[in-house]
N, C-alpha and C positions, 0 to 999 in steps of 0.2 A: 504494500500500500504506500502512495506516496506522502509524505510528508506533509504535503497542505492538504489532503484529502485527511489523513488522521488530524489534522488543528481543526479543520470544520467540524467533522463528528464531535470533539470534546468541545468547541466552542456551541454548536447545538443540543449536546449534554446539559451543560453548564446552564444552557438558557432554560432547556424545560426544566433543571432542579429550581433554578430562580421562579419558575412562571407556579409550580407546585407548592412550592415549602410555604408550610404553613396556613397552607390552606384547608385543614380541617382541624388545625389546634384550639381552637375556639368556635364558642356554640355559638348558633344563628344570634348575631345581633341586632339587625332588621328587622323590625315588625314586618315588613311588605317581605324579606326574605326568607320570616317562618309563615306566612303564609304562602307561599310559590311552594317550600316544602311539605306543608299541610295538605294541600290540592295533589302535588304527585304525590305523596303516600299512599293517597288515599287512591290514586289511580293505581298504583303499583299494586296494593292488598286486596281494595275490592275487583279489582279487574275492571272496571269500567271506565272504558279510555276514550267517552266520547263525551261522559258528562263531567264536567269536572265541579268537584266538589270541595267547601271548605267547609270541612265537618259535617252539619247535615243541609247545607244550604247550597243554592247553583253559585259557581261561579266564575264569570267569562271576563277575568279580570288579563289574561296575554295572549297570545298565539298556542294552537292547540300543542302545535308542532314543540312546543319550550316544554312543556309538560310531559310530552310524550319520551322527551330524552331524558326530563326527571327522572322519569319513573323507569326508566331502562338503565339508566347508570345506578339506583338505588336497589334495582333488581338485580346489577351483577356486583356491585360495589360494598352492598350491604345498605343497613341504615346508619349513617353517618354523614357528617357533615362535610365530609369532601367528596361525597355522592352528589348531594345538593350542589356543591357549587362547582362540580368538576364539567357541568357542559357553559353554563355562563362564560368561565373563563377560555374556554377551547374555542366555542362559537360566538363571534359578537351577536349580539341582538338582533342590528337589521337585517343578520344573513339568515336567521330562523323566523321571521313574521311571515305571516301569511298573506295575500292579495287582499283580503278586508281590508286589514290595517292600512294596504296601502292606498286604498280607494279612499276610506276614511281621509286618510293625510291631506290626499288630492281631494277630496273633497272642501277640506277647512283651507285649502289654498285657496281654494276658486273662491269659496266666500269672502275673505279676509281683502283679494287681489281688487 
């Protein structure tokens, strides 16, 4: 292997240890971010990945799609907090919304413009 091929590997190392550490030594301090884990829980246990639910009430507070990965990394990950926050940090936001949100967006443009 050449030389700068092994510096990239350990400099892309380096970077996923930095982008991970520490990201599940502490509990949910968000209210909005123990409710995100409240909803995929509850997708993950009860199985039902179309209604989402906080506790016993609906609720269509993000993109289906954000939940759906919840509850699939807390299903192989376990329950734990770097289950919760292991796709936020992989995926940004606007690359997981769904076409609502975005007609919404473009919606409050055209009113606002």
């Amino acid at each position: 292997m050449r030389p700068a091929r092994k510096a990239a590997i350990w400099v892309f190392v380096v970077l996923l240890f930095l982008l991970f550490r520490g990201l599940g030594d502490h509990g949910l301090l968000d209210p909005i971010e123990g409710l995100n884990a409240s909803v995929a829980l509850n997708m993950a246990t009860r199985g039902d990945l179309f209604v989402p639910r906080a506790g016993d009430f609906f609720y269509m507070g993000k993109a289906m799609g954000f939940w759906w990965l919840s509850a699939l990394c807390l299903k192989i990950l376990g329950w734990s907090e770097l289950a919760v926050r292991f796709w936020p940090v992989i995926v940004p936001r606007p690359q997981i919304e769904d076409f609502n949100s975005l007609v919404v967006v473009h919606d409050k443009m055209e009113f606002y413009s």
